[in-house]
C-alpha positions as CSV (number, residue, x, y, z in Angstrom):
1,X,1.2,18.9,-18.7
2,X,3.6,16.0,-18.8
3,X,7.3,16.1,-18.9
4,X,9.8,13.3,-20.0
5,X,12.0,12.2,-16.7
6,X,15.0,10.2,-17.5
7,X,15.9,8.2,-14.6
8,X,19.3,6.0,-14.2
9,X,18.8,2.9,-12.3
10,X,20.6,-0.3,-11.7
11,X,19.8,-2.8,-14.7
12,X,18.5,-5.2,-12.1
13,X,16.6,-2.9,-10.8
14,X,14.9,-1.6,-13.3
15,X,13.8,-5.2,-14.9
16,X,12.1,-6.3,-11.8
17,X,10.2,-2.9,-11.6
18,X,9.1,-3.6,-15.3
19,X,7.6,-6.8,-14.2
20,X,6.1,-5.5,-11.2
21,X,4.3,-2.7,-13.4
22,X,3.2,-6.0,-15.5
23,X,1.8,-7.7,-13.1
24,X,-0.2,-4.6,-11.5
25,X,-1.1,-3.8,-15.5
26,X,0.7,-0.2,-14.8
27,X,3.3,1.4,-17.0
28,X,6.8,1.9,-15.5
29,X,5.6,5.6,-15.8
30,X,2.6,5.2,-13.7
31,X,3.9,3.1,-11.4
32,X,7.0,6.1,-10.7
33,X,3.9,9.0,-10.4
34,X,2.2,6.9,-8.1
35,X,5.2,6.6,-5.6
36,X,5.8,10.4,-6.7
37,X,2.4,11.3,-5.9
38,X,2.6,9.1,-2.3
39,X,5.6,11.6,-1.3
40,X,3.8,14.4,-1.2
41,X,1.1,12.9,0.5
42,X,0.1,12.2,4.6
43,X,0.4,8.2,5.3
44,X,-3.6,8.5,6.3
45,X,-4.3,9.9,2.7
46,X,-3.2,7.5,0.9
47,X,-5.6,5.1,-1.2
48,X,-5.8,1.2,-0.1
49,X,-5.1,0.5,-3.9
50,X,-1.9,-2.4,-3.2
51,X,-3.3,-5.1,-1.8
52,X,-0.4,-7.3,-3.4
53,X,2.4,-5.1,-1.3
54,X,0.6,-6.2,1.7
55,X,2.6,-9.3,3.8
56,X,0.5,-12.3,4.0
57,X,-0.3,-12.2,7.6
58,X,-2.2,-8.6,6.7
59,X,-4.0,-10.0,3.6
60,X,-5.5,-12.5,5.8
61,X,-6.8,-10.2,8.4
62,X,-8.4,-7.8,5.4
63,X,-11.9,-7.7,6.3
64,X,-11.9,-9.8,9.3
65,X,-14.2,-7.5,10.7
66,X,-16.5,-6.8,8.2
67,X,-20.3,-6.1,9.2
68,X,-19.0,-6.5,13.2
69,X,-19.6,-3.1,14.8
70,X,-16.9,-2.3,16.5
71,X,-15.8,0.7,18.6
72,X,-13.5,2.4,20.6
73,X,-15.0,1.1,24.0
74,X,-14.3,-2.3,22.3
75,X,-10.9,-1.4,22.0
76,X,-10.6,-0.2,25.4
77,X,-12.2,-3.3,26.7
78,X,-10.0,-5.7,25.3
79,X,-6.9,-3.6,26.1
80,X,-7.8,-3.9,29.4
81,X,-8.6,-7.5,29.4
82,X,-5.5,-8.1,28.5
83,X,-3.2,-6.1,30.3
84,X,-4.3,-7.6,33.6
């Protein structure tokens, strides 16, 4: 069942979330359940679905290691390699 929310935001606000929701092809509706929906939600649960919110320096690392195998004695390796 939905429910009508009315929501009062700053004017400024609320136009730059209105072209956000554009540009991710979203309603302003959507957009709000989905941040609603992250709140009741554990950071590791949530879905890799905003790859635009992402700062430049992580969008260029996405997928760096794909098909690499790569493991936690890896890790420890390297954290010891450079710690020394």
């Amino acid at each position: 069942m939905q429910t009508k929310l009315t929501l009062r935001l700053d004017d400024r606000l609320i136009r730059r979330a209105k072209a956000y929701a554009q540009r991710s092809g979203k309603s302003l509706s959507e957009l709000v359940a989905d941040l609603l929906a992250r709140l009741q939600s554990p950071l590791t649960d949530l879905p890799d679905t905003a790859p635009a919110t992402r700062s430049p320096s992580v969008r260029a690392l996405a997928g760096a290691l794909a098909g690499h195998e790569v493991d936690l004695e890896d890790y420890q390796r390297h954290r010891t390699q450079k710690h020394r």
